[in-house]
N, C-alpha and C positions, 0 to 999 in steps of 0.2 A: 631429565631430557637434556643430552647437550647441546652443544649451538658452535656451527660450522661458521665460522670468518672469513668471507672475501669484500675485498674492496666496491667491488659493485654487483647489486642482484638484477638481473637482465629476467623481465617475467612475461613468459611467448615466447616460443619456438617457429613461430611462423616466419612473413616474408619480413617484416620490422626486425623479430629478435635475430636472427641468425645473420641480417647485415650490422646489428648493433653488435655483434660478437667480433664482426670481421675490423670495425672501427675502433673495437677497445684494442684489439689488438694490434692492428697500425696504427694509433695516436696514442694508447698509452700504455705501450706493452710491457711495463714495471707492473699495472694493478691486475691483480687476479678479480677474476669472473664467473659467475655461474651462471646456469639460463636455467629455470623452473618452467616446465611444462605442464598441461593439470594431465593434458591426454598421452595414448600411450605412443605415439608417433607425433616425427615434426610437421612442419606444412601448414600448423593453424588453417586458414580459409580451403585452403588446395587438398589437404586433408581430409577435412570435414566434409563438407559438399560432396556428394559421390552423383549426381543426378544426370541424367543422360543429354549430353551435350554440354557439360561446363567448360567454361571457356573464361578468357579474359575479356573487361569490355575496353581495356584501355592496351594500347601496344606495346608489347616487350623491350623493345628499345628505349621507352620511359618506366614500365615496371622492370625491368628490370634491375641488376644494382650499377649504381654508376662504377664500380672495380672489379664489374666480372662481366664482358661481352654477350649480352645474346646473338646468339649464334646462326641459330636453328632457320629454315627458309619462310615460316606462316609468321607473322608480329604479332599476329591474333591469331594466340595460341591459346589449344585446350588444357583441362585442370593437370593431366594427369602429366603434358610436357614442363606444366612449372613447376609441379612437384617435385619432379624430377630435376629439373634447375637448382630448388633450394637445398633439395640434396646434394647436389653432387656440390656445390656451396660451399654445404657444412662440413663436406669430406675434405674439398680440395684443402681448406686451409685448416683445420682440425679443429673445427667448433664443435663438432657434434662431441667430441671428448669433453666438451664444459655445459653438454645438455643433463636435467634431469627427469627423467619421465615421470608423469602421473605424482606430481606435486603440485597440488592445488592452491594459491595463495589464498588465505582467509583473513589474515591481517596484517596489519603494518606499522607498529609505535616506534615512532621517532622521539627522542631523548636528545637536548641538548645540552645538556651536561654531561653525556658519552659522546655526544656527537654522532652517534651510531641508529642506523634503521634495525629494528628487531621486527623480523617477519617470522610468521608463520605458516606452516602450510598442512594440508593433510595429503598424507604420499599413502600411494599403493591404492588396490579396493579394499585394503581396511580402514581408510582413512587417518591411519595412525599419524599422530601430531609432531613435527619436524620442524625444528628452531635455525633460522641461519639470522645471522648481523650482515650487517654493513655497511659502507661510508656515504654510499647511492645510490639509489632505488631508480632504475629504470620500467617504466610499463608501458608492454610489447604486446600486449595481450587483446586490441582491436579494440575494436568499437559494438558488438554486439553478443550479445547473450549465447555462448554454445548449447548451451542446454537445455532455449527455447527460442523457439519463434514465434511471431506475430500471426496469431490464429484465432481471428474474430468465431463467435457463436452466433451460426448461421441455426435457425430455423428450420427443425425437421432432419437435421443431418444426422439424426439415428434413425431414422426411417429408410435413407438411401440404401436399398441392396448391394451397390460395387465398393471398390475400394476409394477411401479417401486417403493421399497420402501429400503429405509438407514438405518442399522439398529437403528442407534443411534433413528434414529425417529418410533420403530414399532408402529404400530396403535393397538388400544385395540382388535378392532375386523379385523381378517384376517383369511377366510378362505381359505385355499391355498391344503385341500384334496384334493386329484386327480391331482393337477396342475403338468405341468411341469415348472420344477424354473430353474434357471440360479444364481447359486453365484459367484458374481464378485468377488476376490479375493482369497488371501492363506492363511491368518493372522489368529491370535487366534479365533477371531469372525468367520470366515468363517467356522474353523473346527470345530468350534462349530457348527453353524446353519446347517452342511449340512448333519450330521446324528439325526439330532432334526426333521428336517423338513421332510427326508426321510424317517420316521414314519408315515406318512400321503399321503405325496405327490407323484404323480405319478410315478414322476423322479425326483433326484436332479442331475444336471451337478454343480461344481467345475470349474470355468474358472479362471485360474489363470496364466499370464504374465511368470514366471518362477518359480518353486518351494520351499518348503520352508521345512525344517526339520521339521519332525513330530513325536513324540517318545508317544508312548502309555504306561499306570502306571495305576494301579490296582486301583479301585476309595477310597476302603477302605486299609486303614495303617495297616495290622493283626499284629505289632510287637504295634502301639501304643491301638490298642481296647485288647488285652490283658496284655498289662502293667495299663490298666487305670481299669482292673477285677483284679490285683492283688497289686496295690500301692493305696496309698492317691493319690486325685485327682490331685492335683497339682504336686506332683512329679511326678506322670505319665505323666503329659500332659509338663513339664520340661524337663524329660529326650528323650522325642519323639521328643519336640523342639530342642535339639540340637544333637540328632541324625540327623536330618533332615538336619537341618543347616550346620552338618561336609559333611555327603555326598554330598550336594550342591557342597560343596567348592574344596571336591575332587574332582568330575565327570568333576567339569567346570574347573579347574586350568590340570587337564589331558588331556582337549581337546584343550585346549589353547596351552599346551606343545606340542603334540601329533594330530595335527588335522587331517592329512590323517586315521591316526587310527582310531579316534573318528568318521569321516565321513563314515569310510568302516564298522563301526559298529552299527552307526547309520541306515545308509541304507541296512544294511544285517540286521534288525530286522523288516524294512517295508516288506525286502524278504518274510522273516518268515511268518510275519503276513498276506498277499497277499494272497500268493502262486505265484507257476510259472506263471501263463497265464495274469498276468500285466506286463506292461511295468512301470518299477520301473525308469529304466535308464532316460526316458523322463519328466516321473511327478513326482519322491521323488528322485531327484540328484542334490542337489542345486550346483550351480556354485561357490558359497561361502563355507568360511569354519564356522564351528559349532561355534556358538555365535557370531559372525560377527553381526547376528540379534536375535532375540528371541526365544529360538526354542518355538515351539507350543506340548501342549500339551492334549493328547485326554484321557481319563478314560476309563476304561477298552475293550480298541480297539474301540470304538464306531464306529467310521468312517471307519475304517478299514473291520469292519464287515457289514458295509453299501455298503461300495464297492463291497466286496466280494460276496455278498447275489444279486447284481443286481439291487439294490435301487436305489443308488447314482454312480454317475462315477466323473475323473478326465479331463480336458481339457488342453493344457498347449498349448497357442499360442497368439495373439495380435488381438484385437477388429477392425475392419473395419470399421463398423458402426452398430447402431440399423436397424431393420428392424419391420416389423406390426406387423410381427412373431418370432423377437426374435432376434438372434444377430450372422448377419455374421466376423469369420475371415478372416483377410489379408491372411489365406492362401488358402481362397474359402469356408472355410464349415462351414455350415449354421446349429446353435443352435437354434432348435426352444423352442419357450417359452410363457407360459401364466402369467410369472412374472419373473422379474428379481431384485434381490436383490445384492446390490452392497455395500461389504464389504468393503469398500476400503478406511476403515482408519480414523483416528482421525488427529484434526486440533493443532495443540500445541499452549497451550495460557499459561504463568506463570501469576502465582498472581489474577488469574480469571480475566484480560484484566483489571484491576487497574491502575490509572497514578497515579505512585510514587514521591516524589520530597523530597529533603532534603534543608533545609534552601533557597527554593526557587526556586534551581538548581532539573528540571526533573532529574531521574533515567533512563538511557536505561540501560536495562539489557544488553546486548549484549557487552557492553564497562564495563562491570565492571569482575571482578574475581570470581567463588567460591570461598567459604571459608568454609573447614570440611562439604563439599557437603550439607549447610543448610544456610550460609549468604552472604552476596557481600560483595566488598569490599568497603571502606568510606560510609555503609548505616549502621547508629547507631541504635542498638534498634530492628533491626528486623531479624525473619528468616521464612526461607520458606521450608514445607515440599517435598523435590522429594525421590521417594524409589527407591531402586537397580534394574535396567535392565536385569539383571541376579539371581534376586535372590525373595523372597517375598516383597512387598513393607513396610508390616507394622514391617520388620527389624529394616528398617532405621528407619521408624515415631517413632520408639519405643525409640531409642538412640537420635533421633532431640528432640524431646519433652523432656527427661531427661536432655540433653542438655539445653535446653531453659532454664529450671529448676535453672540451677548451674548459670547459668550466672546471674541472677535473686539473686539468694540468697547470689553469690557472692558480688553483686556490693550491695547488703544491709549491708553485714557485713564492708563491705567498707566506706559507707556512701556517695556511688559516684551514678549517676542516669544515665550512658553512657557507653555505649560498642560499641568501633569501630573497625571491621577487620580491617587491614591498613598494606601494603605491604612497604618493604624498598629496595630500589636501585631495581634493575630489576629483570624480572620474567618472564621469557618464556612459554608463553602459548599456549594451545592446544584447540582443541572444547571440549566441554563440555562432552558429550556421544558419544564413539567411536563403533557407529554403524551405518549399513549399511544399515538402514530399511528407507523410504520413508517417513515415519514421522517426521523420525528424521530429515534425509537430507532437510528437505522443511523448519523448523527452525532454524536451524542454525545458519542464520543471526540473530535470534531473540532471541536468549539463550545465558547466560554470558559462559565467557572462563575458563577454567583450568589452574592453574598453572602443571610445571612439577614437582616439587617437594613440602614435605607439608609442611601445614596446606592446600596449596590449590589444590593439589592432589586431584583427585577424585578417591577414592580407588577402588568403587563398591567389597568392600571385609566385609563382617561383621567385621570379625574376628577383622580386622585392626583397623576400625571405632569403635569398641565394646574399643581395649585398648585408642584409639585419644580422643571420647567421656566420655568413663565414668569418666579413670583414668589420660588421658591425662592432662597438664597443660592450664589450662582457660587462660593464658596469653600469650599464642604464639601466635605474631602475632594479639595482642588485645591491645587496647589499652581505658583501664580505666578510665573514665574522668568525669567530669561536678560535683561538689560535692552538697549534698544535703544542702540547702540552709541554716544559722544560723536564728532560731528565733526572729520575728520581736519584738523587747519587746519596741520598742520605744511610744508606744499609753498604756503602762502599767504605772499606777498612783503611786506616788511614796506615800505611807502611812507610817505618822511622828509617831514615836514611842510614 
């Protein structure tokens, strides 16, 4: 089996890898690159997802990449216009030529006495076994399981007559006119599918365990679609990124300060939106305070006018069991349904379920540190993309990847082949994401720790990571090492003058 040599393995094709592609190639456009994909198409999340009404919940002038303009007039754009974005992406600057499809990574031995990542993958649906090296290991591959999602066992759900379906897995053909649907959860997916679906569907019910902050935002940006009619394209689509980006940072560092405020503000704008004859108190009063978890977000009231019009409703109580017809609660009443869709969440996997080792010695992530919320700690040579909880994800991929960049170009001007976080004397740590969402809580055990102070601080703050990353010192807490080898000249023939 042979083994293909590039400087760095880029592993995700989604919206992380294919802006990591476009940064190796503007900062360090001497190393060659590959990008392993496990699936047969790019797009990771945009991709996968097919479910009726996906969309973005955070605004395209933040997800999108800080070196290529979003354009387009909605900010809160559906799946199929960003798809489309990371395509034309990979075209415009010729990433897609450094993709490979349906390479599944499975493992990762790092060698410091080569200094070299040896990965492997299984390509094709034969899963036949495929060897690449290289100098560093990037993973672009998200934060959750493709190949499964969080799907509790409910009681009696092989007795239900209609269809049960996940989103993660929608089927191509579903027709669900007319039906009455049941969505199991409260989370971003839900509030998406359940004025998507009530466009068709007889009824949509909302069944959701306890509620969840929900703030409605106009789908189109009117301060950046006419700054982008009266600037150059890129400073327009600049100065609307960090406008975005400021008031992110103020709305959520005020509610953070201020949360009974931020709460009675949040829920006095579901009032608004309502009217009187809902019960707000029951279904939009989370028992938590604002950002605890994610708030969810809906484009211009969608769901909200779903409920209000009679389409869709809310249900806020605990499952009993399935029944033929649908789904009684523990508190007696009976939801009936000719489909039930159950939102209920994503499985967390790092590194796309990869077994890591360094010189031998597995990696649990769980035992190891962040480090500048992109590497672990004693793992040389590699990082992995996670974006902010609070904020757009392709922030962070933006500053991880320039990141990757420096470090890269650092240790060439060096002549050294090794980067290793590495902590001294003691470090008090904390979990990794300080939230309260289900997801989160269910990995924990399986996600690295936080330090309380940095480099291994987890800021979830741009602003912060923007001065750590760019301008920050590459040496904090890094340790430089392994030197580039002196040239073998011993087999060179000595010729007599």
């Amino acid at each position: 089996m042979g083994i293909e040599h590039f400087d760095v393995v880029v592993v995700g094709a989604g919206l992380s890898g294919v802006g990591a592609g476009w940064h190796l190639q503007h900062r360090c456009p001497d190393r060659s690159y590959v990008i392993l994909e496990s699936r047969a198409e790019m797009g990771g999340t945009w991709d996968l997802f097919r479910y009726p009404g996906i969309r973005s919940d955070s605004d395209m002038h933040t997800l999108g990449y800080s070196f290529r303009p979003w354009t387009e007039e909605k900010a809160i754009a559906d799946g199929r216009s960003i798809l489309n974005y990371i395509r034309d992406t990979a075209r415009e600057y010729g990433i897609d030529r450094h993709i490979r499809y349906q390479h599944r990574v499975v493992q990762a031995e790092w060698s410091s006495d080569e200094a070299i990542w040896l990965v492997e993958t299984e390509a094709g649906e034969s899963g036949e076994r495929k060897r690449f090296s290289c100098r560093f290991l990037y993973m672009c591959s998200g934060y959750y399981n493709y190949a499964k999602g969080h799907a509790p066992d409910f009681a009696g759900s092989e007795t239900f007559k209609g269809q049960i379906i996940h989103p993660q897995f929608w089927p191509e053909q579903c027709d669900y006119a007319g039906k009455r649907i049941v969505v199991i959860g409260s989370g971003a997916t839900a509030v998406t599918l359940v004025p998507e679906l009530a466009r068709d569907a007889g009824h949509v019910t909302m069944l959701q365990r306890s509620p969840t902050y929900i703030v409605a935002r106009p789908a189109q940006d009117k301060v950046a679609n006419w700054l982008r009619g009266h600037l150059p394209r890129k400073l327009a689509y600049g100065v609307t990124r960090w406008k975005n980006v400021l008031l992110q940072q103020f709305f959520y560092r005020l509610a953070r300060k201020k949360p009974e405020k931020a709460k009675e503000r949040l829920i006095g704008m579901v009032r608004d939106a309502l009217g009187p004859d809902h019960d707000v108190d029951t279904h939009f009063t989370p028992s938590y305070h604002p950002w605890d978890q994610r708030l969810c977000l809906i484009p211009d009231a969608d769901m909200f006018d779903a409920i209000r019009e009679g389409r869709a409703s809310v249900e806020t109580g605990h499952i009993e069991r399935f029944t033929e017809n649908g789904i009684l609660l523990k508190s007696g009443k009976l939801l009936e349904a000719d489909m039930i869709v159950t939102a209920t969440g994503l499985e967390l996997q790092l590194m796309g379920g990869a077994e890591i080792s360094v010189d031998g010695h597995r990696v649990n992530p769980a035992e190891r540190l962040n480090y500048k919320g992109l590497m672990l700690s004693d793992v040389p040579n590699m990082a992995f993309c996670f974006g902010y909880t609070n904020a757009s994800w392709t922030l962070k991929a933006d500053l991880s990847s320039a990141y990757m960049c420096r470090l890269l170009n650092t240790m060439k001007t060096r002549g050294l082949r090794q980067c290793t976080p590495r902590f001294e004397g003691k470090v008090d740590t904390a979990p990794l994401i300080d939230f309260s969402s289900g997801y989160v809580r269910r990995a924990l055990d399986r996600l690295p720790k936080q330090g309380t102070v940095k480099p291994w601080r987890l800021h979830q703050n741009y602003l912060l990571d923007l001065l750590a990353l760019r301008y920050g010192s590459v040496d904090d807490h890094m340790a430089f090492s392994n030197p580039v080898p002196e040239p073998d000249d011993s087999n060179k023939k000595v010729i007599a003058a």
